[in-house]
C-alpha positions in Angstrom: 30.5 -19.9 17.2 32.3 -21.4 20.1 36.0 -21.4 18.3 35.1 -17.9 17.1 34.3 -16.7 20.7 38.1 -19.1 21.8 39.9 -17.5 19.3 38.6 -13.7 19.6 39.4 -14.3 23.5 42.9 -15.6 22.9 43.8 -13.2 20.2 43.4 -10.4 22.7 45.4 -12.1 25.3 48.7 -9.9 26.5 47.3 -6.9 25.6 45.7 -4.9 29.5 44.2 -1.8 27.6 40.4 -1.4 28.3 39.3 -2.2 24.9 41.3 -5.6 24.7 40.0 -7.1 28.6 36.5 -5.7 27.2 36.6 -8.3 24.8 37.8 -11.1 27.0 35.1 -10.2 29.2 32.5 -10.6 27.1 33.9 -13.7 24.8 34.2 -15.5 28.0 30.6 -14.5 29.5 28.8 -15.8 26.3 31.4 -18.6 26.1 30.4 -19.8 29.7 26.7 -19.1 28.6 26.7 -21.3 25.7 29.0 -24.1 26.7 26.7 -26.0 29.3 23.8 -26.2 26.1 26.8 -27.4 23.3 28.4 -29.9 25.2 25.2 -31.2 26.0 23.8 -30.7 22.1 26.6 -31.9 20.3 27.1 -35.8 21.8 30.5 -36.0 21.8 31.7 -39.6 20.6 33.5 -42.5 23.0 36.9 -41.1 23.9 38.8 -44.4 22.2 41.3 -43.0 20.3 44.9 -44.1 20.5 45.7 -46.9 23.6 48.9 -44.4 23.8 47.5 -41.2 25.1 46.1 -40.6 28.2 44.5 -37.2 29.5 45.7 -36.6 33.2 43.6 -34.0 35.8 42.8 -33.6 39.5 40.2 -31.4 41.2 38.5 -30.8 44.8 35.2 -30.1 45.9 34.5 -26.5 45.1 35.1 -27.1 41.7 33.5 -30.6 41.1 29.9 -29.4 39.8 31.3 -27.9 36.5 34.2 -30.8 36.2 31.7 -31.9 33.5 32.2 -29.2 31.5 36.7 -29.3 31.3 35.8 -33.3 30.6 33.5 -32.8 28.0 35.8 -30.5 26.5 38.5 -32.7 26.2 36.0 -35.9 24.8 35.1 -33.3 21.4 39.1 -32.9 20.8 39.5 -33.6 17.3 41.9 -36.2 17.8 40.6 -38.4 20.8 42.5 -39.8 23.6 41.9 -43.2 25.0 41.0 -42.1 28.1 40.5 -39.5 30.5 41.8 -39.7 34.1 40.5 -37.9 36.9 42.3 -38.4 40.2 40.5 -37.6 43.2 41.2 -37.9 47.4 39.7 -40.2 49.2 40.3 -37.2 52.0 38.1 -34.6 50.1 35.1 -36.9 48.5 33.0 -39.9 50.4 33.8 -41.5 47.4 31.3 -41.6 43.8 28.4 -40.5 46.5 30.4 -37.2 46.6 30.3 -36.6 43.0 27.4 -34.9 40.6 25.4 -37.5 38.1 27.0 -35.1 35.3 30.6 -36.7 35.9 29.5 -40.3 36.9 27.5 -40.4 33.5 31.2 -39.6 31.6 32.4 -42.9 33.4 30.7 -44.8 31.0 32.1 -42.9 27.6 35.4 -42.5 29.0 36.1 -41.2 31.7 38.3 -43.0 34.1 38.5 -42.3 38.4 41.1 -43.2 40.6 39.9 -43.0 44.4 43.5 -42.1 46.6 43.6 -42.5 50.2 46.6 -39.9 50.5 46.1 -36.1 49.0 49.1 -34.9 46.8 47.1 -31.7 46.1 48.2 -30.4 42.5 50.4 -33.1 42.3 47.8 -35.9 41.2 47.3 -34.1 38.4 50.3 -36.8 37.0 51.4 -38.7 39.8 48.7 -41.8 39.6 48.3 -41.5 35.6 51.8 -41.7 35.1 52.5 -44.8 37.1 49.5 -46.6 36.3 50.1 -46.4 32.2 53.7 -45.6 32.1 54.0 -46.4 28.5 51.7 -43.4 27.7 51.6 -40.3 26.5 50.8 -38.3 29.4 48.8 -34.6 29.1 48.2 -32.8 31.8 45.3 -30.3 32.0 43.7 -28.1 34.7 39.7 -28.5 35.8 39.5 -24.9 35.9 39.5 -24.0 31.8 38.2 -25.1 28.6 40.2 -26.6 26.6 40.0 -25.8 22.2 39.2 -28.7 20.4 42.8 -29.3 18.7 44.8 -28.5 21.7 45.8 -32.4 21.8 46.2 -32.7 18.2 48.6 -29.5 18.3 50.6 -31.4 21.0 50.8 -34.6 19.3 52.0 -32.5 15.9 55.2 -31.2 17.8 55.4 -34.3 19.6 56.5 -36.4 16.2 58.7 -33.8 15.5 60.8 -33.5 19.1 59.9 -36.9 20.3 62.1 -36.6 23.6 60.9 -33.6 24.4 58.4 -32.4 27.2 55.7 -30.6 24.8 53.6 -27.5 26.1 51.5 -24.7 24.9 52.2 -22.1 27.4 55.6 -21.6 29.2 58.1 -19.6 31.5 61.2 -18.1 30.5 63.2 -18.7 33.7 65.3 -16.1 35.1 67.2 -17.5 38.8 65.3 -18.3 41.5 63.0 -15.4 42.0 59.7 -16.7 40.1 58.2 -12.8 40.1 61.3 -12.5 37.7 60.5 -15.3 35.5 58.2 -14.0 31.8 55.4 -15.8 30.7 56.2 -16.6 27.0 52.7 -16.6 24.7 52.0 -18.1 21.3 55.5 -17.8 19.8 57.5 -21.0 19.2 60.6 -21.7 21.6 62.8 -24.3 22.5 63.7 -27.4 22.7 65.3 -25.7 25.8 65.6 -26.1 29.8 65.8 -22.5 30.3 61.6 -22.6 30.1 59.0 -24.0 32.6 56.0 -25.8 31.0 52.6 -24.6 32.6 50.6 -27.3 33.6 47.2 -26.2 32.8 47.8 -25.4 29.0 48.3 -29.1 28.1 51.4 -30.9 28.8 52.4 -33.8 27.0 54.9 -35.9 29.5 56.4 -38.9 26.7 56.7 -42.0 28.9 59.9 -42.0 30.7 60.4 -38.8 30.7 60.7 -37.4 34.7 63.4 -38.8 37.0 62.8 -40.9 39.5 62.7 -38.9 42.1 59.6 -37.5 40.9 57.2 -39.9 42.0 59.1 -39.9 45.6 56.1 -38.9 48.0 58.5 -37.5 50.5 60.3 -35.0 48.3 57.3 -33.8 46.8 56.2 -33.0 50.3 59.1 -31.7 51.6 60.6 -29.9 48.8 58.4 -28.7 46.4 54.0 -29.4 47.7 52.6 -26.8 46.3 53.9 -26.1 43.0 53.5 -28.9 40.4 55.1 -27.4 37.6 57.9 -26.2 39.1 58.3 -29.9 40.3 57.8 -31.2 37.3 60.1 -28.7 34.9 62.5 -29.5 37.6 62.0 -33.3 37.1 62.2 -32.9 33.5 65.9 -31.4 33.4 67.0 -34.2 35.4 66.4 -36.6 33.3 68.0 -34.9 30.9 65.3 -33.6 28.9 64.0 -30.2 27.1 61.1 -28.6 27.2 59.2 -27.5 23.9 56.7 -24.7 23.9 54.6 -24.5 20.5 53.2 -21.8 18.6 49.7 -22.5 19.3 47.4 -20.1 18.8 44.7 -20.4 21.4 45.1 -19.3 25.1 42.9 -20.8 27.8 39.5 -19.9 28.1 38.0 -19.9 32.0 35.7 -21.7 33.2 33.6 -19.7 36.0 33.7 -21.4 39.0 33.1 -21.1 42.8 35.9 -21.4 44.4 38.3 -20.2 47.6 41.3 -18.8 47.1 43.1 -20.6 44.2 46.1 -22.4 44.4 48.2 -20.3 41.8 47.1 -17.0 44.1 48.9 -18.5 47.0 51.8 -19.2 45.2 52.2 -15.9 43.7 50.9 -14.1 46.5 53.0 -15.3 49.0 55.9 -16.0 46.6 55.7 -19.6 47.4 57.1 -20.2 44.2 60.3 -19.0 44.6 60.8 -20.2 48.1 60.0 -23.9 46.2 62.5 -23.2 43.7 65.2 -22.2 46.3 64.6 -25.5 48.1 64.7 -27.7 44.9 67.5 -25.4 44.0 70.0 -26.4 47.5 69.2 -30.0 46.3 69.4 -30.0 42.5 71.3 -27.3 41.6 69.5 -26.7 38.4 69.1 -23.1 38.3 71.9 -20.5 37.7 
């Protein structure tokens, strides 16, 4: 029932006419319904799969209550990570007092916190994983979706066959430096490539080495690129002289209903943050045309 209600939802995906958002609508209702009674029905094994993959995400207050829900989501994948790492700020939380007994109680199945004192916002989503098992596979989700239960195993698959590559689900075809001219690029196989930007939330998977080194410098990230992760990180990607895959997978991302202020992404988009980011990378980098 729940992959019936993922797929139906993703399968109407790109299409805007009222029959096609009707469906979305209502396959991500029931799917919010259901969800809190599977994932606690279903008793999801350990997460103790490969020593070489690690799950990466981040999150903040408004959205900590249903964090259980994106974790629990990524424990029933059908191939398991060893881990999952949430990151958290030391300058938004009082610490584990903060957090719900639904999210301590995946401490102790898998689960793994790290407690900064700084706040990267987006960017922690990698930064601490990344440095603390950098011999790992890193995948980078979002704690605002659920995620399908093969999504890793569909990474992992185009993994063994571009091994150097940065592997995503979901991707931008980029076009200059004006983001609002960039296309999203769904379900249809492209690259290896660094004409695309990997989207963070579908499921990234970073091989170990794969960023340069300037991507774990505090100060840049700050002053060149704070608000926009991805772009930072497709940025960081091409410098080390690697390409971006996006796969064919055939699931989009299902949302998770949460309170929340103004997101992140609107901000970006609204504002066209994005493209101011990208001009600023751009006067150091020079990576786009």
């Amino acid at each position: 029932m729940m992959n019936f209600l993922y797929l139906t939802y993703s399968k109407n995906v790109g299409f805007n006419n009222i029959f096609t958002k009707g469906v979305r609508f209502l396959c991500s209702r029931v799917y919010n319904f259901l969800a809190p009674i599977y994932y606690k029905n279903i008793g999801s094994k350990l997460v103790g799969g490969s020593e070489d993959i690690v799950i990466s995400l981040t999150s903040f207050p408004d959205r900590i209550d249903t964090l259980w829900l994106v974790v629990e989501s990524l424990f029933d994948q059908t191939v398991k990570p060893s881990k999952v790492v949430l990151t958290l700020s030391l300058l938004q939380f009082n610490g584990e007092k903060d957090l719900p007994e639904s999210l301590l109680k995946q401490t102790k199945r898998g689960l793994e916190i790290i407690w900064t004192e700084d706040d990267l916002r987006s960017h922690k989503k990698y930064y601490y994983a990344m440095q603390k098992y950098p011999s790992a596979k890193i995948i980078t989700v979002d704690d605002d979706f659920y995620y399908s239960r093969n999504m890793l195993e569909s990474l992992l698959s185009f993994h063994q066959k571009f091994p150097r590559a940065v592997i995503c689900h979901l991707a931008a075809k980029k076009n200059g430096c004006n983001y609002k001219e960039w296309t999203n690029l769904l379900f249809k196989f492209n690259g290896p490539s660094t004409d695309i930007m990997q989207y963070g939330g579908s499921g990234v998977l970073y091989p170990p080495n794969s960023l340069h080194k300037d991507a774990f410098d505090k100060e840049k990230i700050k002053e060149l690129c704070p608000l926009a992760d991805d772009i930072w990180l497709n940025c960081m990607t091409i410098l080390n002289g690697r390409e971006i895959v996006k796969t064919d997978y055939e699931y989009y991302l299902m949302p998770l209903f949460v309170k929340s202020s103004v997101a992140l992404k609107n901000i970006n988009v609204g504002e066209d943050m994005n493209s101011k980011q990208i001009q600023r990378l751009n006067e150091v980098y020079k990576i786009y045309p």
